[in-house]
GUTOR-142061 format. One record per residue: x, y, z of N, C-alpha, C in turn; residue in three letters; residue number from 1. Coordinates in Angstrom, 1 decimal. Layout:
// residues N
<r n_c1="X" n_c2="Y" n_c3="Z" ca_c1="X" ca_c2="Y" ca_c3="Z" c_c1="X" c_c2="Y" c_c3="Z" code="Ala" pos="NUM"/>
...
// end
This chain:
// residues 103
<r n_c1="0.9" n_c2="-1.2" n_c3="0.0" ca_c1="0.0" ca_c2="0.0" ca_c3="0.0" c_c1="0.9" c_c2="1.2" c_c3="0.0" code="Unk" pos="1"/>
<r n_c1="0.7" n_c2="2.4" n_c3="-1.2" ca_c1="1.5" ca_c2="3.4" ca_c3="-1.0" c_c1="1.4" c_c2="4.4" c_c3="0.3" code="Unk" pos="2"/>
<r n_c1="2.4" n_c2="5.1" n_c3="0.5" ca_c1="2.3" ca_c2="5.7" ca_c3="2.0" c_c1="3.4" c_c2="6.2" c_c3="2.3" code="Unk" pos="3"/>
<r n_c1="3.2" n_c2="6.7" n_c3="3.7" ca_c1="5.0" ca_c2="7.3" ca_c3="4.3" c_c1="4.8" c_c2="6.6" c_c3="5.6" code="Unk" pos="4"/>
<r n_c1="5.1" n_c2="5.3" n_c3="5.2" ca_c1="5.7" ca_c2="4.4" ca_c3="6.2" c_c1="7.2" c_c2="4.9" c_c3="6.9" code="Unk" pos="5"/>
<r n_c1="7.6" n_c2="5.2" n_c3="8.2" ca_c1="8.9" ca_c2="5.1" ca_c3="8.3" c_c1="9.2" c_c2="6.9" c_c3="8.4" code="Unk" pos="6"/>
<r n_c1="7.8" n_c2="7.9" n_c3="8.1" ca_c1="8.3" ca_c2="9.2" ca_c3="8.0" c_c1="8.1" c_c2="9.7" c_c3="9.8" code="Unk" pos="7"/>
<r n_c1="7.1" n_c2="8.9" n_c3="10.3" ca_c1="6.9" ca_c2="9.2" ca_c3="11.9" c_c1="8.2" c_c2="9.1" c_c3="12.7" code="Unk" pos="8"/>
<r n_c1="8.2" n_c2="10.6" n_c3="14.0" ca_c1="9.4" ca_c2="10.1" ca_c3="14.7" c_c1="9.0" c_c2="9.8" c_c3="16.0" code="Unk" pos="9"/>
<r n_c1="7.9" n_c2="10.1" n_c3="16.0" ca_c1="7.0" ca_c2="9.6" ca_c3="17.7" c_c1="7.2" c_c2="8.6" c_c3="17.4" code="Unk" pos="10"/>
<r n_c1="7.0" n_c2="7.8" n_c3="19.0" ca_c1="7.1" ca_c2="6.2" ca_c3="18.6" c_c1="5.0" c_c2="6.1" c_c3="19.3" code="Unk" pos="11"/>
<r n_c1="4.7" n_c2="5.4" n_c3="18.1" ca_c1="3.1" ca_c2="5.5" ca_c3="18.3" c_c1="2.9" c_c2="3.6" c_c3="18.9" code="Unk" pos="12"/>
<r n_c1="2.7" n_c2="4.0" n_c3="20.6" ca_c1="2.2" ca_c2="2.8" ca_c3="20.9" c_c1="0.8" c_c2="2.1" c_c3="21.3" code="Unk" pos="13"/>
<r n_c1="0.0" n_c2="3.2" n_c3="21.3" ca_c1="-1.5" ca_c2="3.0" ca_c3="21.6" c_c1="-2.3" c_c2="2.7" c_c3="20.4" code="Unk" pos="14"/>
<r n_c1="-3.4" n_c2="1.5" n_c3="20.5" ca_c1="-4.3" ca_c2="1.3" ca_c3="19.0" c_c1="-5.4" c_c2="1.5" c_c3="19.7" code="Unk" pos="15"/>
<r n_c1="-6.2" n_c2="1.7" n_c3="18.9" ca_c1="-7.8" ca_c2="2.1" ca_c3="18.8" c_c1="-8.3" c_c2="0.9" c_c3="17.9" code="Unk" pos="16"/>
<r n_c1="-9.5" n_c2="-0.4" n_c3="18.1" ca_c1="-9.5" ca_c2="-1.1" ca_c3="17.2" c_c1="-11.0" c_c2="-0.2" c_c3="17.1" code="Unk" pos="17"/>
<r n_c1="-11.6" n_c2="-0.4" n_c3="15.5" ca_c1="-12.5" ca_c2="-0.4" ca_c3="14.8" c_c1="-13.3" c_c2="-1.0" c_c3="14.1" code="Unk" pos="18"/>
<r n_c1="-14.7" n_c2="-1.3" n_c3="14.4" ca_c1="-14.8" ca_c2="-2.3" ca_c3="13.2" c_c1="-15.8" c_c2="-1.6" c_c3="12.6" code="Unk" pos="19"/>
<r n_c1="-15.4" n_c2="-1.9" n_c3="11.0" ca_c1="-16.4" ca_c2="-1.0" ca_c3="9.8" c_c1="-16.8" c_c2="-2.3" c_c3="8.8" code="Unk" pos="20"/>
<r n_c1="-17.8" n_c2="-1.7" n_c3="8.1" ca_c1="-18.1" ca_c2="-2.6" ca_c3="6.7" c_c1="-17.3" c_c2="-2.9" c_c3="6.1" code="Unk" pos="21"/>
<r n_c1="-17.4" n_c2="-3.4" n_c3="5.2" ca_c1="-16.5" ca_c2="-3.9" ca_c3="4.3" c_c1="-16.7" c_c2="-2.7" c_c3="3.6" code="Unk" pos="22"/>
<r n_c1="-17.8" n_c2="-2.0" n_c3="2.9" ca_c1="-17.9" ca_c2="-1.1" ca_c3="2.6" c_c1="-16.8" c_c2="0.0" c_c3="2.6" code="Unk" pos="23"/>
<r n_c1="-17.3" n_c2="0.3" n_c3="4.0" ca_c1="-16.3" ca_c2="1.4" ca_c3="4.6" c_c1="-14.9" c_c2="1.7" c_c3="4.3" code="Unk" pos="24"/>
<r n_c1="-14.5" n_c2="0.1" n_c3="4.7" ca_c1="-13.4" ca_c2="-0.3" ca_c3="4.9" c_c1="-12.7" c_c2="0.2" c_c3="3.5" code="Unk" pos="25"/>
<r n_c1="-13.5" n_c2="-0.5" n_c3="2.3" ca_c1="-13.0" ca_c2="0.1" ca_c3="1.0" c_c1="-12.7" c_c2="1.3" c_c3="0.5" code="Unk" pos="26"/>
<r n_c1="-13.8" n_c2="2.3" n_c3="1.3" ca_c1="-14.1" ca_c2="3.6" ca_c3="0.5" c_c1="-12.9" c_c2="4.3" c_c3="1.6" code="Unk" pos="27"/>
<r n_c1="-12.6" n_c2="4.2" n_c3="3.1" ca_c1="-11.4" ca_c2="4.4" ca_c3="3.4" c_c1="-10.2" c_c2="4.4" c_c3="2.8" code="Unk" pos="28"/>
<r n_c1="-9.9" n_c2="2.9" n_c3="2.5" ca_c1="-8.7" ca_c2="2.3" ca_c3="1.9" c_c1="-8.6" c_c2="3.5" c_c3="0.5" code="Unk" pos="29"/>
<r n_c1="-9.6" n_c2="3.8" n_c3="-0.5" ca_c1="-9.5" ca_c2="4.2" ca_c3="-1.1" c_c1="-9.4" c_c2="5.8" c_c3="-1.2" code="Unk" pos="30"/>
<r n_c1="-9.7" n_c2="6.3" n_c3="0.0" ca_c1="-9.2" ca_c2="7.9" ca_c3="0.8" c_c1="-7.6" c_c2="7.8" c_c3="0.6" code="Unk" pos="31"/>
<r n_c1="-7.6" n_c2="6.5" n_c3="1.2" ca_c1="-6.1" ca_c2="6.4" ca_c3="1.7" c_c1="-5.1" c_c2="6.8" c_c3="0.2" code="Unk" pos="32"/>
<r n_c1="-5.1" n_c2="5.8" n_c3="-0.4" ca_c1="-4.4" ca_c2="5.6" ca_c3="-1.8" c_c1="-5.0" c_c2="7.1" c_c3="-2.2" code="Unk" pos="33"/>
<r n_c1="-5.9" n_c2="7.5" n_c3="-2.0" ca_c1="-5.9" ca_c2="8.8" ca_c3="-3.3" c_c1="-4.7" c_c2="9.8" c_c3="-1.9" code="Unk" pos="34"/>
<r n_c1="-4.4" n_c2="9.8" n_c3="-1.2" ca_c1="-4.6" ca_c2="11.0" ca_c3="-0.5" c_c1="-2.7" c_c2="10.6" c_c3="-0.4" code="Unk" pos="35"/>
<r n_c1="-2.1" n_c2="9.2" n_c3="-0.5" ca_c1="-0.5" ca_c2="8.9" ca_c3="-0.8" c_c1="-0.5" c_c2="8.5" c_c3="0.6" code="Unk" pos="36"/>
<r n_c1="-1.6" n_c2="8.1" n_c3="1.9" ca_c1="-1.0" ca_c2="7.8" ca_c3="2.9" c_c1="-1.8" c_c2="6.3" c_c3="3.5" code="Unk" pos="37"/>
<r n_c1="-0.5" n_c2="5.7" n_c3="4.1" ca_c1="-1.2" ca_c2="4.4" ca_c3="4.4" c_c1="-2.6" c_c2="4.6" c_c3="5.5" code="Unk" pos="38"/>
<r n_c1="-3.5" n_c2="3.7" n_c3="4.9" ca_c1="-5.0" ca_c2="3.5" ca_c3="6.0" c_c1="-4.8" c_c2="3.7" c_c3="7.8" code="Unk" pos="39"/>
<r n_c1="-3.6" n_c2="3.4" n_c3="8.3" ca_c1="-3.6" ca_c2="3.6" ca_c3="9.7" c_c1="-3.1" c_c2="5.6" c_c3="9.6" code="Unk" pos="40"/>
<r n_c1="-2.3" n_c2="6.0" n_c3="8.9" ca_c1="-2.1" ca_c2="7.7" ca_c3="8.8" c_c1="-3.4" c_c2="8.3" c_c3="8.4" code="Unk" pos="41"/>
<r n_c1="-4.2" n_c2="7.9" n_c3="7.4" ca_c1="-5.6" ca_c2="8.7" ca_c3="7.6" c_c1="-6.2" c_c2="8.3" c_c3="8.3" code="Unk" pos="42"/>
<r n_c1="-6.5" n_c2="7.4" n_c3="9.2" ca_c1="-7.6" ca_c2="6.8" ca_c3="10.0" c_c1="-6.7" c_c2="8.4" c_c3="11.4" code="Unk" pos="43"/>
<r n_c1="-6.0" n_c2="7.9" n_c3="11.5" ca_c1="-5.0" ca_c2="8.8" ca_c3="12.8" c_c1="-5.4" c_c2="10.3" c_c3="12.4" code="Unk" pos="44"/>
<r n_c1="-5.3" n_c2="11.0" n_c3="11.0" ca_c1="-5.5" ca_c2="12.6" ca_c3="11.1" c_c1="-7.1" c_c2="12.9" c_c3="11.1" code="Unk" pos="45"/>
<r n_c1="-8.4" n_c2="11.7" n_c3="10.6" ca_c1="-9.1" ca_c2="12.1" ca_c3="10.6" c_c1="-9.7" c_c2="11.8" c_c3="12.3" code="Unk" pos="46"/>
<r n_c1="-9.1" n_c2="11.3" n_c3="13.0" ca_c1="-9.6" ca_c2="11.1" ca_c3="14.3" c_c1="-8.9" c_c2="12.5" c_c3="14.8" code="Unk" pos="47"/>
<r n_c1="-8.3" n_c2="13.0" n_c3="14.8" ca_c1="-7.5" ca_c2="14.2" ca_c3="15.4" c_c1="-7.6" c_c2="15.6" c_c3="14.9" code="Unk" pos="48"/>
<r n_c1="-8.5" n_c2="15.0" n_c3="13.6" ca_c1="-9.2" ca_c2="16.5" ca_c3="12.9" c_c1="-7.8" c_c2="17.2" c_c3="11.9" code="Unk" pos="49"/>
<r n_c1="-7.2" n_c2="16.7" n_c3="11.8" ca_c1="-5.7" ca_c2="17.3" ca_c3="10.9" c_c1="-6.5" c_c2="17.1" c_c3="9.5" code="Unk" pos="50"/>
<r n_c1="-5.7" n_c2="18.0" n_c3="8.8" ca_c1="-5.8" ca_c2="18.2" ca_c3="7.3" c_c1="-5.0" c_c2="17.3" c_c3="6.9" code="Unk" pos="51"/>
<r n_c1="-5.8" n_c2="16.9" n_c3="5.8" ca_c1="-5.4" ca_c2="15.8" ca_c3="4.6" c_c1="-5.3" c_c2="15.9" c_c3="3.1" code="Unk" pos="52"/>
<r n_c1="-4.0" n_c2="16.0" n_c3="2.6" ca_c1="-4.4" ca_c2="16.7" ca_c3="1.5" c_c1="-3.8" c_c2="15.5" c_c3="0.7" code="Unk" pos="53"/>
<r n_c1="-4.7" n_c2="15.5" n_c3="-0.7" ca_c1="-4.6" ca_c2="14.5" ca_c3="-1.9" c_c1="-3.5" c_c2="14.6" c_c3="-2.5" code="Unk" pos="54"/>
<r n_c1="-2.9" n_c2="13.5" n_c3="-3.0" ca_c1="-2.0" ca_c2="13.8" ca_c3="-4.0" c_c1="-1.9" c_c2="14.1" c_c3="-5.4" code="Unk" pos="55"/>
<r n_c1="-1.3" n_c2="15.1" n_c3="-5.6" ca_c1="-1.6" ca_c2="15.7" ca_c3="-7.0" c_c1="-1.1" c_c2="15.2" c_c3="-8.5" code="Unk" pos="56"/>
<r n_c1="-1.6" n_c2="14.9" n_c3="-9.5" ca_c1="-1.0" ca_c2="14.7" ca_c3="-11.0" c_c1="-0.5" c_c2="15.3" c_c3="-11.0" code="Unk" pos="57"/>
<r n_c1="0.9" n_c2="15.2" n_c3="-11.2" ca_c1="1.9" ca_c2="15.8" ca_c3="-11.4" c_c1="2.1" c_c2="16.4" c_c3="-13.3" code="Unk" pos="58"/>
<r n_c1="1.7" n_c2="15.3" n_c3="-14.0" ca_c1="1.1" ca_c2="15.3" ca_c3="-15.2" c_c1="0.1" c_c2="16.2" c_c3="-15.6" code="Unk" pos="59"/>
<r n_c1="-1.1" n_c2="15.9" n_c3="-14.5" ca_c1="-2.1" ca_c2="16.7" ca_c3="-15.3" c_c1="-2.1" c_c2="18.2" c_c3="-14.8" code="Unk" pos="60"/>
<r n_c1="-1.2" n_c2="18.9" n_c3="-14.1" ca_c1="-1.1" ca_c2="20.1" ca_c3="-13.8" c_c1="-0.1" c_c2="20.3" c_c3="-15.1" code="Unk" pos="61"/>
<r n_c1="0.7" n_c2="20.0" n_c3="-15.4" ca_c1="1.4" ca_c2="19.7" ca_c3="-16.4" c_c1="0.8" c_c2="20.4" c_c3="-17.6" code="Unk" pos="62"/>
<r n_c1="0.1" n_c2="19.8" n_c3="-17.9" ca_c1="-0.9" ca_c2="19.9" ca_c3="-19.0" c_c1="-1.6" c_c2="21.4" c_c3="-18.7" code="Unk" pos="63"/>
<r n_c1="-2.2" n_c2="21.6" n_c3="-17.5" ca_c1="-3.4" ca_c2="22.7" ca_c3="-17.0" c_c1="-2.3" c_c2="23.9" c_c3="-17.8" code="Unk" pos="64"/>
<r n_c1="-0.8" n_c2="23.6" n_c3="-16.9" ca_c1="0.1" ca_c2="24.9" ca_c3="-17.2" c_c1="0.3" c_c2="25.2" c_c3="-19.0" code="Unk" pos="65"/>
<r n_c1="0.8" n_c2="24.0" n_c3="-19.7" ca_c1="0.6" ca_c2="23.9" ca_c3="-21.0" c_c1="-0.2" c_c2="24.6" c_c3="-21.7" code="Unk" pos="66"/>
<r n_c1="-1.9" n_c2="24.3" n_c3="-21.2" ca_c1="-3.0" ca_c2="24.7" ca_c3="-22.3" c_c1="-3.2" c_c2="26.2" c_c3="-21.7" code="Unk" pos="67"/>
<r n_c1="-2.8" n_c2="26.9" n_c3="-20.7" ca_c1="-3.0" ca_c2="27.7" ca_c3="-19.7" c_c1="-2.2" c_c2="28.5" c_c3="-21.0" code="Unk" pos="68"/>
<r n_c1="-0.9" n_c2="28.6" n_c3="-21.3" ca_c1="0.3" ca_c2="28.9" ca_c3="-21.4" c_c1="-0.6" c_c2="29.1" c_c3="-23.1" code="Unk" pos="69"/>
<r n_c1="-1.2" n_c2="28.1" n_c3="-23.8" ca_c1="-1.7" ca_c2="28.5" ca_c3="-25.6" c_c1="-2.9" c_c2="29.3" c_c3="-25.1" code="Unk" pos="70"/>
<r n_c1="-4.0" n_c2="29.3" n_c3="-24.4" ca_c1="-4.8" ca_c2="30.1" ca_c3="-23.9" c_c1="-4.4" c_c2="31.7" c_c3="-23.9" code="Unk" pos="71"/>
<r n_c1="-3.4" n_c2="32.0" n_c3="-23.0" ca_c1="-2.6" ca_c2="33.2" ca_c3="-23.3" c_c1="-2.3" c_c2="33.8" c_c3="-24.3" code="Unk" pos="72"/>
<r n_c1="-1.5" n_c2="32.9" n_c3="-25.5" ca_c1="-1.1" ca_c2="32.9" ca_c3="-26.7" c_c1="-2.0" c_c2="32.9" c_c3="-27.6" code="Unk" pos="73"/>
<r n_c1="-3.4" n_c2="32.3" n_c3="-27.5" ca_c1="-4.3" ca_c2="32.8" ca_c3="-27.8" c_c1="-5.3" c_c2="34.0" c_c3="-27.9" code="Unk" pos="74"/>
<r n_c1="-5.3" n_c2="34.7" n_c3="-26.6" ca_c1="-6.2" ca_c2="35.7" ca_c3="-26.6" c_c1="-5.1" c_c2="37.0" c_c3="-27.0" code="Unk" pos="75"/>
<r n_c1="-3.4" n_c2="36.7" n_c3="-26.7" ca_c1="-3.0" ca_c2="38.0" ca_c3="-27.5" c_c1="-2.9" c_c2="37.9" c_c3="-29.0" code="Unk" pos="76"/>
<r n_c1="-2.9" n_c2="37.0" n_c3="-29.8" ca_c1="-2.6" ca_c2="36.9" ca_c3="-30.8" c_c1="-4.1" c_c2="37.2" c_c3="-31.6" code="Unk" pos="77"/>
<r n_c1="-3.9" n_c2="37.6" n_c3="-32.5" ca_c1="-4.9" ca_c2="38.7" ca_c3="-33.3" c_c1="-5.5" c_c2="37.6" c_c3="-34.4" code="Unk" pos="78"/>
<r n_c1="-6.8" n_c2="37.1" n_c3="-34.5" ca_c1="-7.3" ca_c2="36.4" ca_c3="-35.3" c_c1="-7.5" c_c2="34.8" c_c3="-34.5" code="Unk" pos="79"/>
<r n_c1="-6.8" n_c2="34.8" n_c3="-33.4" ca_c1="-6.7" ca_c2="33.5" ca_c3="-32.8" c_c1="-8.2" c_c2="33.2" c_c3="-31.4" code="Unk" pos="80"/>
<r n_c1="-9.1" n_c2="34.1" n_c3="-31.8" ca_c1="-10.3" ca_c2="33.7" ca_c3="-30.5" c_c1="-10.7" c_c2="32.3" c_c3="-30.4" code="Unk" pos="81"/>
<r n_c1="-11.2" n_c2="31.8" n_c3="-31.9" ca_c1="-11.3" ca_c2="30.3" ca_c3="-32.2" c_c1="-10.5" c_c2="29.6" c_c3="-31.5" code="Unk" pos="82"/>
<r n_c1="-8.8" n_c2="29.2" n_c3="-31.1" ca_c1="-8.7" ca_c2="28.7" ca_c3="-30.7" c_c1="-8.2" c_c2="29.4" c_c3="-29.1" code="Unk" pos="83"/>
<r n_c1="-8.3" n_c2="30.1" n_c3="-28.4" ca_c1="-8.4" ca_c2="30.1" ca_c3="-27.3" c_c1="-9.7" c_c2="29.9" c_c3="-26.8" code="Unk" pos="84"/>
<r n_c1="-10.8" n_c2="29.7" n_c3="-27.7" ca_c1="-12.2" ca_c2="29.2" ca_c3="-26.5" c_c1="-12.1" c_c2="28.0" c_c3="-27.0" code="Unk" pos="85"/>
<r n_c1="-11.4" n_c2="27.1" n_c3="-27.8" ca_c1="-11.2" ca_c2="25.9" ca_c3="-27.2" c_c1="-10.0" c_c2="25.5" c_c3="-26.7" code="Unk" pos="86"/>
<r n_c1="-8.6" n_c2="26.3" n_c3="-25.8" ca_c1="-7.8" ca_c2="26.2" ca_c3="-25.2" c_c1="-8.7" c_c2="26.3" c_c3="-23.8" code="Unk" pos="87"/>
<r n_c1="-9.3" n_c2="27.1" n_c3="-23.8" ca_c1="-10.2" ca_c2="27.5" ca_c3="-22.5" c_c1="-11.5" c_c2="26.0" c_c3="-22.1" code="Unk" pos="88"/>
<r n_c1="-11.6" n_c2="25.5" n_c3="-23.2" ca_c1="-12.7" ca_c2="24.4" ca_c3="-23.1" c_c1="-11.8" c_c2="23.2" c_c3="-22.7" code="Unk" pos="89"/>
<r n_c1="-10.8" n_c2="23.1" n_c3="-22.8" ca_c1="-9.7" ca_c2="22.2" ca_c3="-22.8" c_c1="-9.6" c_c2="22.0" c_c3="-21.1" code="Unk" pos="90"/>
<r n_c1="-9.5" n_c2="23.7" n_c3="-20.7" ca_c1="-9.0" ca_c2="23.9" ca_c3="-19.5" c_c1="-10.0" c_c2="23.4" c_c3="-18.3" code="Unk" pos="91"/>
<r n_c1="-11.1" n_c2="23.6" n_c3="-18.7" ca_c1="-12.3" ca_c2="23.5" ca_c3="-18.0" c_c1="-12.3" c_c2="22.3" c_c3="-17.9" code="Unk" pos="92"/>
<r n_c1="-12.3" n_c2="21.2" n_c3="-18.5" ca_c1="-12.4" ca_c2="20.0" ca_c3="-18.8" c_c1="-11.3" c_c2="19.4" c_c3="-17.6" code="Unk" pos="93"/>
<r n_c1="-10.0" n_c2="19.6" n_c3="-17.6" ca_c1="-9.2" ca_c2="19.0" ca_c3="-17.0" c_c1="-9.6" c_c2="19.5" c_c3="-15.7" code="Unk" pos="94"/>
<r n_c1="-9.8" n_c2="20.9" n_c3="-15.2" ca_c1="-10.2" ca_c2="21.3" ca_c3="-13.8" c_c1="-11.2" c_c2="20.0" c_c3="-13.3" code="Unk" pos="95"/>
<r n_c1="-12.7" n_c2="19.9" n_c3="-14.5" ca_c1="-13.1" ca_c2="19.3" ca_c3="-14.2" c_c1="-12.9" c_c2="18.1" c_c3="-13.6" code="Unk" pos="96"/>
<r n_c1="-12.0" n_c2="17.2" n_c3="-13.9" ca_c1="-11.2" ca_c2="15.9" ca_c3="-13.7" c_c1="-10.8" c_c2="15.9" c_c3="-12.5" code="Unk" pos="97"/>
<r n_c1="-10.1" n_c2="17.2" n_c3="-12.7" ca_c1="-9.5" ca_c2="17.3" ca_c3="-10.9" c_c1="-10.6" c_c2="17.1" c_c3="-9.6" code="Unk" pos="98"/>
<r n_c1="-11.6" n_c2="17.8" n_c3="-9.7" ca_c1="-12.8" ca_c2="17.7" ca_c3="-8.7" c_c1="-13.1" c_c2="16.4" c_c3="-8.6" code="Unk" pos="99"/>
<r n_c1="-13.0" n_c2="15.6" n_c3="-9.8" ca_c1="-13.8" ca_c2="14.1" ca_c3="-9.7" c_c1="-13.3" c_c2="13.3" c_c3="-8.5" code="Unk" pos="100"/>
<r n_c1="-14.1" n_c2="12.7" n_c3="-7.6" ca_c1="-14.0" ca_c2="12.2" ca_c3="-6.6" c_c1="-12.9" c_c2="10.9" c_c3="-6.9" code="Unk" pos="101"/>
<r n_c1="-11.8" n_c2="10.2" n_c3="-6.3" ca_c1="-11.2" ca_c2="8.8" ca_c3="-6.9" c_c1="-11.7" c_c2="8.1" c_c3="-7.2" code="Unk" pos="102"/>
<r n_c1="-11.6" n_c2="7.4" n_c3="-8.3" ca_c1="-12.5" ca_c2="5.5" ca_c3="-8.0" c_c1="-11.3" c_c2="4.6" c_c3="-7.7" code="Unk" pos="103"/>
// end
């Protein structure tokens, strides 16, 4: 399971056991993996109320900066509107991706 096993310098000796659905258990597990940290580190910041932040496409910001970058190039260049509203439809599109919840 990806994670930052090995990044803690507390030494954590106390467990809390849980029991969830299977359900649960999945839609956790899969918090976990979207968010880069192992199932016992999100179970641990969401009990303590800590912020948890997703890991980012490194790629598809990539891209955002790219079409972002012809967008620009588009609205200064003279005869070019055509393709910056679909640089701009491009853009929207990938934002949108970003919001989409993991599967």
């Amino acid at each position: 399971m990806p994670g930052q096993r090995g990044s803690e310098t507390r030494i954590l000796t106390r467990q809390v056991g849980i029991r969830l659905t299977p359900e649960e258990y999945e839609r956790l597990l899969g918090e976990a993996e979207a968010a880069g940290l192992t199932l016992a580190t999100l179970t641990r910041k969401r009990l303590l109320g800590l912020h948890i932040t997703a890991q980012v496409d490194g790629e598809l910001i990539r891209e955002l900066r790219r079409l972002g970058g012809l967008a620009k190039l588009a609205i200064r260049t003279p005869g070019m509107a055509e393709a910056g509203r679909l640089a701009l439809a491009d853009i929207r599109s990938a934002i949108a991706h970003l919001a989409e919840p993991p599967s």
